[in-house]
N, C-alpha and C positions, 0 to 999 in steps of 0.2 A: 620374744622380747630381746632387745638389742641388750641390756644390763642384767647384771647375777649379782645375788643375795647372797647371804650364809644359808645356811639349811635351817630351815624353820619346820620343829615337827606338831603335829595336831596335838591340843591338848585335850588329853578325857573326857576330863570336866567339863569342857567345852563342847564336845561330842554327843554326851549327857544331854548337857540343856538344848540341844538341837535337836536329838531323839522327841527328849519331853514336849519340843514345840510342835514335832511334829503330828496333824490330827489327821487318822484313816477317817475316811466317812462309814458308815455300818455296814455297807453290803460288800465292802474291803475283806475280800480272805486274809486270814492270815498266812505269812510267806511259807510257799511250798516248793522256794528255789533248792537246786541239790547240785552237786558238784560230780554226779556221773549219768552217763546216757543209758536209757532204757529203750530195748527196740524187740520186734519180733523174734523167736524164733519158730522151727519148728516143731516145740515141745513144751513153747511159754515163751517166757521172758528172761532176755539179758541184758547185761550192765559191764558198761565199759566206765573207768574214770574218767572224765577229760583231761587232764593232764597225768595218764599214761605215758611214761615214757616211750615207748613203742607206738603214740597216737600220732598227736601235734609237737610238731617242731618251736621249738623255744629258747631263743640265746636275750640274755638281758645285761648291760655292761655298764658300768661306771665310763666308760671311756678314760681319758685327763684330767677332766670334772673335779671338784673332792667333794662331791657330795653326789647320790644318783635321785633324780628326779623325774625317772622312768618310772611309769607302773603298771600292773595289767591286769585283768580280774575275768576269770573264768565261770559261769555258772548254768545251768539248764532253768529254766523258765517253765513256771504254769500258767497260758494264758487262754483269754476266752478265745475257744472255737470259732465260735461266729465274728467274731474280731480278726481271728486268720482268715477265716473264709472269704467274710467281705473283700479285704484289704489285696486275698491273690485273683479276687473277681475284676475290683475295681484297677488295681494297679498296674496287675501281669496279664488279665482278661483269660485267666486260667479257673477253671470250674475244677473244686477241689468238691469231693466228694466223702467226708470223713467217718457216710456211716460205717457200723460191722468192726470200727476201729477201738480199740479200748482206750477209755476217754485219759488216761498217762501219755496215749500214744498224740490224740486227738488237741492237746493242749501242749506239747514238748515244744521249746523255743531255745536252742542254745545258742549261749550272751558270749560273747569274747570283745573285751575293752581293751584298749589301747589309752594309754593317758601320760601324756610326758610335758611334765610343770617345765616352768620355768617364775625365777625369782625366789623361789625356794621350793617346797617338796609339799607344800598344804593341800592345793588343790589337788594334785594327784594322787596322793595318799588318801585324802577323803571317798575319792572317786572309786579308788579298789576297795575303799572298803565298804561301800554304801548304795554304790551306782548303783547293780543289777537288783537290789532289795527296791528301790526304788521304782526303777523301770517295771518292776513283776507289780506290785500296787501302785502304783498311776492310776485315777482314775476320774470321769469326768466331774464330779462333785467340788473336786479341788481346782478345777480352774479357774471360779470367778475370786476367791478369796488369794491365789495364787497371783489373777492379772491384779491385784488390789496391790499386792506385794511388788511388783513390776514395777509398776507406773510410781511406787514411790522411790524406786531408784533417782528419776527426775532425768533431765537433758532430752536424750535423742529418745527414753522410753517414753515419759510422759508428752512429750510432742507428736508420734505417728504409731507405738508398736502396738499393732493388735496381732499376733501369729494366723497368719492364713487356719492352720490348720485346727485352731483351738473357737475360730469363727463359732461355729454352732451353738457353744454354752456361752459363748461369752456374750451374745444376741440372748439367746435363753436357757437360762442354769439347767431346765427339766427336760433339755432339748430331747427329743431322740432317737437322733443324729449316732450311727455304728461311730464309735472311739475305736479309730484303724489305728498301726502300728503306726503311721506316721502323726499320729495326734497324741498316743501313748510316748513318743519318744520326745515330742516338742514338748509333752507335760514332764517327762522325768529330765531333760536336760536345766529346765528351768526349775525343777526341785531340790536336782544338787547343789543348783547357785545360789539358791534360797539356804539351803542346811549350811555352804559354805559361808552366809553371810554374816553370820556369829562369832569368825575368826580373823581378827585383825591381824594377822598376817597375810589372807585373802585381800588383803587392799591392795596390797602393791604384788603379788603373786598369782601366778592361776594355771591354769590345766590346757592346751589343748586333747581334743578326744577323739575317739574314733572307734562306735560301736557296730558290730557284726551281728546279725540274726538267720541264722540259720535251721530250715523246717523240713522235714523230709513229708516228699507228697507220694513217696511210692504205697502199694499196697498189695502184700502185709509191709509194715515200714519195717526196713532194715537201719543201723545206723547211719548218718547223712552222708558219712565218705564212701559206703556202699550201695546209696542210691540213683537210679538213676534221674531223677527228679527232685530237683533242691531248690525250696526259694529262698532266696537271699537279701536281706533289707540292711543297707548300712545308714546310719545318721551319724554324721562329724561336726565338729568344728575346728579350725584351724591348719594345721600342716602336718596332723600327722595321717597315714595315708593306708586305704585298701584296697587292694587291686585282686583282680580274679584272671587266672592265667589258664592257657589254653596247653594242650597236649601238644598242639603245634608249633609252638612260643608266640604266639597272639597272646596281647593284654586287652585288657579292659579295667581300667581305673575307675573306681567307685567313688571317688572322693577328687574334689580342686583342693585347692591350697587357698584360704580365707586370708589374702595378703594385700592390704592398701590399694598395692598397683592392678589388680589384676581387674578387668572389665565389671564383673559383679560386683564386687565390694566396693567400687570407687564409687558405682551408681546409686550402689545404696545409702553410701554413706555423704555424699554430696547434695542426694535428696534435700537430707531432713538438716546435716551440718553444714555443711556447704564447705569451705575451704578446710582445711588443717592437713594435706596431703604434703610432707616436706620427705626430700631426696638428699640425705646424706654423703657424707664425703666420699665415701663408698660409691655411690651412685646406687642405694637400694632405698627405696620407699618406704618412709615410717607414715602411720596415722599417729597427728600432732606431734610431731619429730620423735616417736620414743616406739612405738609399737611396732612390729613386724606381724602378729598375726592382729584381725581385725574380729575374727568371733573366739570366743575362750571361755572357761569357766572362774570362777574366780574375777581378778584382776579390776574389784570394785572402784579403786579408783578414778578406773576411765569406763566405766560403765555410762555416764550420763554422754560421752564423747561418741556412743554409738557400737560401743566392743559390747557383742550380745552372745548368750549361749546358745541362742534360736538354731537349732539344725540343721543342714544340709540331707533330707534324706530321699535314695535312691534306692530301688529293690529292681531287683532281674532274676528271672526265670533261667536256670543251670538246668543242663543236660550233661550229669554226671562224667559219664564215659569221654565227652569231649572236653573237659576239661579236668589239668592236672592238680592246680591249689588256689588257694586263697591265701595272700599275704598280707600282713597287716606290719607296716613300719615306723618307725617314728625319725623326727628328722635328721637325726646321728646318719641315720641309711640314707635318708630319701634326699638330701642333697648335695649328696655325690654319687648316688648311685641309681640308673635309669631304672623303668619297672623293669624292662626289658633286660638290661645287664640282672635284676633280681631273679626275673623270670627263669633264664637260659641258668644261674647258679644256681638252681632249686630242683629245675624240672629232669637235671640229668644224674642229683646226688640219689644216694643208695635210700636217704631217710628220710622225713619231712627234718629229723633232727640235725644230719651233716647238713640237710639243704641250709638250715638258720644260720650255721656254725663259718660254712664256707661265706655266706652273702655278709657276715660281721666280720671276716678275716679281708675280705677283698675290702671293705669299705674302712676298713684300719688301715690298710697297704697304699690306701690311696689318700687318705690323708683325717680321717675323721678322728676325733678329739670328743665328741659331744659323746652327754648318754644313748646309748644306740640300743635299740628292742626291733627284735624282727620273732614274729609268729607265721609260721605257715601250717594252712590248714589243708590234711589232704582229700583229697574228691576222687570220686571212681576210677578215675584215669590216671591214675596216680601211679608212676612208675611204668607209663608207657609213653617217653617222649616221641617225636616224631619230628623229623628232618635232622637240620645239624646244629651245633651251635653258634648261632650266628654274631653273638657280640663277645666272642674269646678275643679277637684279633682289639676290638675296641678295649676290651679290658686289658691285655697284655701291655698295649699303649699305654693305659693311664698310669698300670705299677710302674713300666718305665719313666716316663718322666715327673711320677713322684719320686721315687730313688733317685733322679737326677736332682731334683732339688734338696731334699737332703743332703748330697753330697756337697754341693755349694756352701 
């Protein structure tokens, strides 16, 4: 969003009466998410925390700002089997085979969110605190009373949105239709917009997001950074960004940028709105002169204008060993700083933690002010770069003539 707010924090009671609204249907477990990894070994079972210091790399910054409206939410997931299965049949055309596994192993999903408000800290704060509970019970019962919810938002919902992926109940509530991870994700992203609708300060604030799923398909499963076989499902919205990095400094970006100008967004949004696309003095693209991202959490008062939490989600098949991490950033980093400039300052530090520490110091040196969050996740190849570092010479350039302007 082009404008900043004070810091607006969630109210309890408020929080409260969004719990109390919200209804499981009955064959809804109740939450079996945990905050450390369980995996084979040779004598049982072990447990790592997820944020071990010695794991995932993790720098989170106020920047300039005076308030931080970064936030990120770590958790392990228990989901249906046959819900993984289908979904790395259908999507990755990978034959997962989970008998002989112990069903901890057979259901393990680790959540790594990404979520950086703008206009104040509502939405993102909600989002850590509530996302991954949410995503773990999703389920398809809640969809028709959910699109009921939807469509009263009114504008661009009640005129065209059915979500592709939510098709099946919304045709027939009894469907029985597999609820894949991407129908589980399009349900939980529109559950947190729902919980956030209670908070009037979500009218004029909101979230973008950017969730990680990660599944180890080895056997016996070792933790996912020691496997060689990882599937990985990302759903986002907006600008904040994850990308999966190669041993050889090859990226692959898991996520676009949900921005007015960019080809997808202008065509969706032109559909159903038709004009409100205005280019600033700046020369950057707002939808109806004010927004820069175009899908968000939150941000109710331009929800009828076509701003949707609807998700972008993509999964791909990892081959451990050839790839070094996973980095998840928000736009503090990602708009001064390439994947590839991220990648080369990750894939050659001693930690996944220097790797965070160095990619926030370069993107400070070069001119970044916004709250900045970088996680990097390590994968089997981790700590085996290969070739040389190719964007030092581009980054040496950039500190130099940010130090030149400072000098000025």
């Amino acid at each position: 969003m082009s404008q900043r707010y004070s810091p607006l924090s969630l109210s309890c009671n408020s929080l409260r009466t969004q719990r109390r609204r919200r209804v499981s249907p009955p064959s809804a477990s109740a939450a079996r998410y945990h905050d450390y990894i369980r995996f084979q070994t040779g004598g049982g079972v072990g447990r790592i925390p997820l944020l071990s210091p010695n794991f995932i790399g993790l720098v989170n910054s106020r920047g300039n700002r005076a308030y931080q409206q970064d936030f990120y939410g770590f958790a392990t997931l228990s989901l249906n089997p046959h819900e993984l299965q289908h979904t790395l049949r259908t999507k990755l055309n990978y034959d997962w085979d989970p008998s002989g596994l112990p069903e901890f192993i057979t259901s393990q999903v680790h959540f790594i969110g990404l979520y950086d408000g703008h206009g104040g800290s509502t939405a993102s704060q909600f989002s850590r605190q509530e996302f991954h509970a949410l995503f773990e019970n999703a389920h398809p019962s809640h969809i028709p009373d959910l699109y009921e919810w939807i469509k009263e938002l009114g504008g661009y919902f009640s005129k065209r949105l059915r979500p592709q992926p939510l098709l099946p109940w919304l045709q027939d509530p009894n469907s029985k239709a597999v609820f894949d991870l991407e129908a589980r994700a399009t349900t939980a992203f529109f559950e947190v917009d729902r919980g956030l609708s209670g908070e009037k300060e979500a009218r004029v604030s909101g979230a973008t997001a950017s969730i990680a799923l990660l599944q180890t398909l080895d056997k016996p499963a070792p933790p996912f950074f020691a496997a060689e076989n990882v599937a990985l499902t990302v759903a986002h919205v907006g600008d904040t960004s994850v990308a999966v990095c190669a041993t050889d400094g090859g990226v692959t970006p898991m996520t676009t940028k949900h921005h007015p100008g960019t080809p997808l967004e202008s065509t969706r949004l032109r559909r159903v709105m038709g004009s409100g696309l205005v280019t600033d003095s700046f020369g950057e693209a707002r939808w109806m002169g004010v927004l820069e991202n175009t899908r968000s959490l939150g941000d109710f008062k331009y929800k009828p204008f076509g701003v949707t939490p609807e998700p972008e989600v993509r999964e791909k098949l990892l081959k451990g060993s050839e790839c070094s991490h996973i980095v998840l950033t928000s736009d503090g980093i990602s708009s001064l700083v390439s994947h590839e400039e991220v990648n080369d300052l990750v894939r050659f530090s001693p930690t996944p933690a220097e790797g965070a520490k160095r990619v926030l110091a370069f993107a400070e040196s070069v001119g970044s002010e916004d709250n900045a969050t970088v996680i990097v996740i390590p994968l089997l190849g981790w700590g085996k770069p290969q070739g040389r570092d190719a964007t030092k010479e581009l980054r040496d350039y950039k500190i130099d003539q940010a130090a030149s302007r400072r000098r000025m």
